[in-house]
VOBA-1610 file (N, C-alpha, C; in pm, whole numbers, padded with zeros to 5 digits, always signed):
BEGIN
Unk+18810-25113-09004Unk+18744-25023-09096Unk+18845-24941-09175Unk+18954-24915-09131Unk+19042-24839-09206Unk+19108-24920-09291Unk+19144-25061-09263Unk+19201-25127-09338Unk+19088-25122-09524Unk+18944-25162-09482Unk+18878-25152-09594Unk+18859-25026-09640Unk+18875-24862-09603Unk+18944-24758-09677Unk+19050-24804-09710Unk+19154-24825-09721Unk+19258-24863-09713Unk+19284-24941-09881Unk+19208-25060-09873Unk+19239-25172-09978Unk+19110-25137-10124Unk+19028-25110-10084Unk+18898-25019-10150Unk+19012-24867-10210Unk+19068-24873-10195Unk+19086-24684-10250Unk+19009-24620-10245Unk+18947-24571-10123Unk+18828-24438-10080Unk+18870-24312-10160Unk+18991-24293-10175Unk+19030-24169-10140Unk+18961-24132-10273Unk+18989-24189-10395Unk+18876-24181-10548Unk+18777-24088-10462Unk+18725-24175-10404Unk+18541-24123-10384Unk+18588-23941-10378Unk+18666-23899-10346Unk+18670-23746-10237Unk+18674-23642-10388Unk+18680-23691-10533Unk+18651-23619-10629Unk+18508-23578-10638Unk+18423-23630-10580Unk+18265-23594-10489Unk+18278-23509-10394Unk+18370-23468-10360Unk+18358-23388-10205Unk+18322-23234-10288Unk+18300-23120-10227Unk+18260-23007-10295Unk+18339-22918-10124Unk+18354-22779-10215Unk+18433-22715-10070Unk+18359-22712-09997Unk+18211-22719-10015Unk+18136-22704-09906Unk+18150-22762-09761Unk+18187-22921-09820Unk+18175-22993-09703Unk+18311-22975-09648Unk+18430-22949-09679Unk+18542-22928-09658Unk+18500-22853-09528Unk+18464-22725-09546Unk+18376-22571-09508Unk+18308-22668-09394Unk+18184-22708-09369Unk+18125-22763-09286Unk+18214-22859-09230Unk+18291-22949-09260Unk+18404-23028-09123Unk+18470-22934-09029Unk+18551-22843-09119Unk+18634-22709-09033Unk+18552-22668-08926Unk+18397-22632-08932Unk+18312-22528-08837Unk+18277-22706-08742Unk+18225-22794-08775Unk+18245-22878-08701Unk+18389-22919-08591Unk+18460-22917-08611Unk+18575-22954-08541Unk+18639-22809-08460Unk+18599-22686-08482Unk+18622-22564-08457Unk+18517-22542-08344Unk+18357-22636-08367Unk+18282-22549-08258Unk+18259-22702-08174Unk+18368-22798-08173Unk+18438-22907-08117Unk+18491-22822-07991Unk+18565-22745-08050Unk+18685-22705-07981Unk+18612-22597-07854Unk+18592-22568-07913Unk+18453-22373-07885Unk+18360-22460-07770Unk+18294-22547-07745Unk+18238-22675-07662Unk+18313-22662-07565Unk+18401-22759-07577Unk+18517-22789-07506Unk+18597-22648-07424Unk+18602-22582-07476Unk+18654-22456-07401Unk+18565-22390-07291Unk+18437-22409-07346Unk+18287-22320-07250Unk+18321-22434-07167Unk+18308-22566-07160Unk+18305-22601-07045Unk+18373-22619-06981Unk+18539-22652-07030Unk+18645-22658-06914Unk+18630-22504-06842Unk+18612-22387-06898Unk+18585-22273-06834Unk+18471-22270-06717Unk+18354-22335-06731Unk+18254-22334-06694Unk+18291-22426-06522Unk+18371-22501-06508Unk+18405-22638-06433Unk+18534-22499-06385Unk+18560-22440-06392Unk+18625-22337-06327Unk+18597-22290-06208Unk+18421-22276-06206Unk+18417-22193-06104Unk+18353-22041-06070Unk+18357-21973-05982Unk+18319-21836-06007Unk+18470-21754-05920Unk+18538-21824-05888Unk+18672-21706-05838Unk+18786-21737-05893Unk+18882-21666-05840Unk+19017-21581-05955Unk+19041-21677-06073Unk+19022-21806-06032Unk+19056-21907-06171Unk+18952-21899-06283Unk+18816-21859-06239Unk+18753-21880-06401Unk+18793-21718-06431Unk+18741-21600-06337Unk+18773-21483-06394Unk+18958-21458-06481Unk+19079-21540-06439Unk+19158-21543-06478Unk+19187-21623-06635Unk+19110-21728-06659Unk+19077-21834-06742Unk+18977-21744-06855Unk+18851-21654-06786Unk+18822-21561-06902Unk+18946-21476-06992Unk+18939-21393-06869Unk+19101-21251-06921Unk+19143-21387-07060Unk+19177-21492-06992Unk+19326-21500-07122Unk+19252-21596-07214Unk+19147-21671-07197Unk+19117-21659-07362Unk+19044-21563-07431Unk+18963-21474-07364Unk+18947-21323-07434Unk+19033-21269-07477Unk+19152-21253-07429Unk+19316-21185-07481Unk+19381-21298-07632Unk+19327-21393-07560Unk+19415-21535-07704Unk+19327-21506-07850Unk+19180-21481-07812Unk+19113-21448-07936Unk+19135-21337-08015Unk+19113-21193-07924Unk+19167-21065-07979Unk+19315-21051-08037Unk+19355-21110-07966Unk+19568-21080-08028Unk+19510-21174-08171Unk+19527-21276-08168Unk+19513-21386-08261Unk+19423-21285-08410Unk+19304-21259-08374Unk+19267-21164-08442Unk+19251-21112-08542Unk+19372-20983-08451Unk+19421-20887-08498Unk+19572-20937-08587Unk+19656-21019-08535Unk+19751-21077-08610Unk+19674-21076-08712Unk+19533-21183-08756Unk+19535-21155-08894Unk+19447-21050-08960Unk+19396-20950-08900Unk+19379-20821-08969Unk+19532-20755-08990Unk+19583-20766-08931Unk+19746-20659-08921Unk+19787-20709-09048Unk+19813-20860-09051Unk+19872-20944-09205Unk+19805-20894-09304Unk+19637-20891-09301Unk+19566-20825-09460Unk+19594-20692-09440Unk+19630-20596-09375Unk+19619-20469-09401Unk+19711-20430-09435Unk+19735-20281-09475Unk+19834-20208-09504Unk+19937-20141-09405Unk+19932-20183-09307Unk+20033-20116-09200Unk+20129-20228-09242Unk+20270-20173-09175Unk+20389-20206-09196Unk+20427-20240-09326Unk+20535-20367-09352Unk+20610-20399-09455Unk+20574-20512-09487Unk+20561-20552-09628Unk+20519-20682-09706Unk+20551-20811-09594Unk+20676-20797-09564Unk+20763-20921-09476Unk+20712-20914-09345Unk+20670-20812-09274Unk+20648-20786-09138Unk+20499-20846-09136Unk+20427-20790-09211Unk+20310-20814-09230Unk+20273-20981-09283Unk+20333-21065-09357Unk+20335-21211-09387Unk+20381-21259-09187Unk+20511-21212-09138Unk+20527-21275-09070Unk+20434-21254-08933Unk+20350-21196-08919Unk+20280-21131-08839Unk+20093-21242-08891Unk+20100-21274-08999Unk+20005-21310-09048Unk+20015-21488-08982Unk+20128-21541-09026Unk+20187-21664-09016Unk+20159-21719-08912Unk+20303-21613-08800Unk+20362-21686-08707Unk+20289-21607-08552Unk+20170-21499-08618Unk+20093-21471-08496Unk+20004-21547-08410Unk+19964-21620-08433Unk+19852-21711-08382Unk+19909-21831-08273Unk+20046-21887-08373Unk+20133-21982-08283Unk+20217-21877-08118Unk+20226-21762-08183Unk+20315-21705-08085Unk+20231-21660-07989Unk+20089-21577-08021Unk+20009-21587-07955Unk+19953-21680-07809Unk+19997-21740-07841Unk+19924-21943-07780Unk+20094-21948-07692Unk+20168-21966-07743Unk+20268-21933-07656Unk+20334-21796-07555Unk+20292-21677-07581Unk+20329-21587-07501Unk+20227-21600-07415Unk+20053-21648-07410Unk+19978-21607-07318Unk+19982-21788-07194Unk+20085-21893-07252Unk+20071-21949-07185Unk+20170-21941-07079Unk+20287-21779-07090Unk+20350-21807-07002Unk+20283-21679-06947Unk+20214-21592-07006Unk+20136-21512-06930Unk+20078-21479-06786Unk+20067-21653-06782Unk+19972-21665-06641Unk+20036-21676-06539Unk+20192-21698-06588Unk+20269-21705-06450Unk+20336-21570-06414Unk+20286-21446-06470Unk+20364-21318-06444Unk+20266-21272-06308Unk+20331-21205-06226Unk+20311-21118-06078Unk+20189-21189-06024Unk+20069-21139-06002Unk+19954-21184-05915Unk+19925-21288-05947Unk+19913-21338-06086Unk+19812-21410-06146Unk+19940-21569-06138Unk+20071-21537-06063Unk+20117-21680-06053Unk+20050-21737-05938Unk+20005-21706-05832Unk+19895-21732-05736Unk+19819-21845-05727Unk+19740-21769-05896Unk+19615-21861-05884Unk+19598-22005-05958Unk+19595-22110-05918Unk+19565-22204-05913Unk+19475-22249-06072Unk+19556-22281-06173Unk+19472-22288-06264Unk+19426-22419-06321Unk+19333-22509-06350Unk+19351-22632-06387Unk+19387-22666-06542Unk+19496-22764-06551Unk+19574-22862-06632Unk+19531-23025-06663Unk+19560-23008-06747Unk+19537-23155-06805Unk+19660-23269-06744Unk+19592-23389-06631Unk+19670-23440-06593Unk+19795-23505-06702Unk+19901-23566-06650Unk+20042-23588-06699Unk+20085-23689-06635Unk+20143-23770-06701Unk+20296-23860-06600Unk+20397-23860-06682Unk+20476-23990-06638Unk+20598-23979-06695Unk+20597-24012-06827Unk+20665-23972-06909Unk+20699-24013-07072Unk+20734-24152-07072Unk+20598-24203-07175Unk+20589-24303-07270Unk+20530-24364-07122Unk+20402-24355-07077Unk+20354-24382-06942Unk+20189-24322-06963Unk+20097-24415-06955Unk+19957-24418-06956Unk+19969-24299-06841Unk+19822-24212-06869Unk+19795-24122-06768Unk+19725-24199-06611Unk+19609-24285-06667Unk+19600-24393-06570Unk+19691-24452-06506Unk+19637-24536-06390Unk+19735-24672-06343Unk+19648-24758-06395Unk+19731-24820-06532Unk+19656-24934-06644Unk+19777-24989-06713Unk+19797-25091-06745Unk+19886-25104-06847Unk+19810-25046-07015Unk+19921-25058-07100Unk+19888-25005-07276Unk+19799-25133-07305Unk+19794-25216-07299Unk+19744-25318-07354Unk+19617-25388-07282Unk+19515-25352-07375Unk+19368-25400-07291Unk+19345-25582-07336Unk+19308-25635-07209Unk+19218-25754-07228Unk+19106-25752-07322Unk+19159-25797-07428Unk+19014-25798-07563Unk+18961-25905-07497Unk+18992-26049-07414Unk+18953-26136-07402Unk+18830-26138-07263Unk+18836-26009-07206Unk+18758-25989-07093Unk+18607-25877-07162Unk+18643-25865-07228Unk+18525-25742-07265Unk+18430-25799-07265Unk+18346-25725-07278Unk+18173-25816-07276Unk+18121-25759-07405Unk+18062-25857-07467Unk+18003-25851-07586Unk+17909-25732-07630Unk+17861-25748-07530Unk+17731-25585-07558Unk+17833-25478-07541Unk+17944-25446-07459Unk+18040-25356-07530Unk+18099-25316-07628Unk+18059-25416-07716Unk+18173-25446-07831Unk+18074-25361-07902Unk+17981-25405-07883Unk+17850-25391-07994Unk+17805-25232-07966Unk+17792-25203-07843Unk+17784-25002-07859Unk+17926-24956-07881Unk+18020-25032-07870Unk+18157-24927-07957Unk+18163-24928-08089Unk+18078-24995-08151Unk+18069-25030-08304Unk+18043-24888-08398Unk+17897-24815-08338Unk+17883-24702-08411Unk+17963-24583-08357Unk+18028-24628-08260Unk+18198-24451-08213Unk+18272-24517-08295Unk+18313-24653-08335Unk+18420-24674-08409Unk+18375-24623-08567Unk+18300-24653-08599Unk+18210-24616-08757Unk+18259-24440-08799Unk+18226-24381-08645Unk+18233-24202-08641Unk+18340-24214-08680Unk+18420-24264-08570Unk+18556-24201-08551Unk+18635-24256-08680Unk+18600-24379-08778Unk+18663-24381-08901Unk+18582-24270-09010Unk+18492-24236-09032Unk+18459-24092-09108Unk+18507-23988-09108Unk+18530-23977-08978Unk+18577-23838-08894Unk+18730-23899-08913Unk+18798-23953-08925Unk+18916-23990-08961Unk+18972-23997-09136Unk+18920-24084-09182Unk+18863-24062-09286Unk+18834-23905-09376Unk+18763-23820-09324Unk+18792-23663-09400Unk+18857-23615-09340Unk+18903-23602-09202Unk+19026-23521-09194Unk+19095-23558-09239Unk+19184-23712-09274Unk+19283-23702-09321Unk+19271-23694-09490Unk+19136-23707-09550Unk+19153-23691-09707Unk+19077-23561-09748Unk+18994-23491-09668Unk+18897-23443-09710Unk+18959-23260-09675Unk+19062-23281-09648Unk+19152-23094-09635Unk+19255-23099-09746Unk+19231-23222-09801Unk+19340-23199-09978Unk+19276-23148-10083Unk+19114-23209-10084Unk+19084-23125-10245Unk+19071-22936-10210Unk+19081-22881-10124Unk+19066-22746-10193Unk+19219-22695-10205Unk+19318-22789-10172Unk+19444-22735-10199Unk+19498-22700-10338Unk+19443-22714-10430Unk+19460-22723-10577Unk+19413-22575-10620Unk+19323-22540-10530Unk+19212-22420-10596Unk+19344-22306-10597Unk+19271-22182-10701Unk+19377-22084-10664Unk+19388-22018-10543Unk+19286-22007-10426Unk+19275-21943-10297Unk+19452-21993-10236Unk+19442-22131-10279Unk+19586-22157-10187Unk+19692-22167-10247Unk+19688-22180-10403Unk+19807-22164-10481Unk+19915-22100-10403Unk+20037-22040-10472Unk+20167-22001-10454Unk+20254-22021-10520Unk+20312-21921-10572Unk+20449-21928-10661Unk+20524-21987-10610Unk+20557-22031-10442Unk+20703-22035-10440Unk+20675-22247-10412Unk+20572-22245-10368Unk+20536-22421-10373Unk+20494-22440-10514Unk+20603-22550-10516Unk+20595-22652-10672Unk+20577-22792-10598Unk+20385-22832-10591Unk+20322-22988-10535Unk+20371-23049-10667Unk+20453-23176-10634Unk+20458-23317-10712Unk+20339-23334-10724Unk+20307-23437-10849Unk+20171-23513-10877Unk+20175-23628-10742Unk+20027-23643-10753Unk+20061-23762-10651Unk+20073-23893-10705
//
């Protein structure tokens, strides 16, 4: 399916796109995320790990925030305030992930997304599946996740370029080549 985006030139079509839908993918893939968080929280538990797992994404949202109220407002200096706007959110996400290992709270037991070794399936599987074993009626319900997942592939990767043009994101100091 990507190949026929691909040889078709889709990307034409996205002079149809309107910010709207731009707007509606973002809150889609955002309350993706927002999902995904309630329930790995939820699969927590009711002791020190979910109450610990609240604290710090309640803390990741508020800092995060406020970084960008601090950036629009008038406290501090033009520069302090850009870099506070920027590089708060990333630093954010990194100071509270070492957060959890300071005094009591290295204790508690928090759950992680399993791991192995680099360039090493998380399974015990090899990389390479038997296409020749699958069963046909498999093929046939992966058909409409494959369909999604090229749409959903498909505007994320074309559909966060048209509002880059608008003046909201302009900037003096970026000069975009034509494409």
């Amino acid at each position: 399916m990507h190949w026929v985006l691909a040889f078709t030139n889709a990307c034409n079509a996205l002079k149809y796109v309107t910010r709207f839908s731009c707007d509606i993918f973002g809150f889609y893939v955002a309350f993706i995320y927002l999902q995904k968080g309630i329930q790995v929280l939820t699969r927590q538990g009711s002791g020190d790990a979910f109450y610990l797992s609240i604290m710090v994404s309640l803390l990741v949202l508020v800092v995060g925030y406020l970084c960008g109220i601090i950036g629009s407002g008038p406290l501090f200096q033009h520069y302090i305030r850009v870099f506070i706007k920027d590089y708060g959110t990333p630093l954010t996400v990194i100071f509270f992930t070492g957060f959890v290992h300071i005094g009591k709270m290295r204790e508690v037991h928090l759950s992680t997304l399993p791991t192995s070794k680099a360039f090493f399936p998380t399974l015990d599987r090899g990389w390479f599946i038997d296409f020749w074993n699958i069963r046909i009626g498999d093929i046939f319900i992966a058909i409409p996740f494959a369909i999604l997942l090229t749409i959903l592939f498909y505007f994320d990767h074309n559909g966060t370029s048209p509002p880059s043009p608008t003046p909201l994101f302009q900037t003096d100091d970026i000069q975009c080549p034509p494409s």
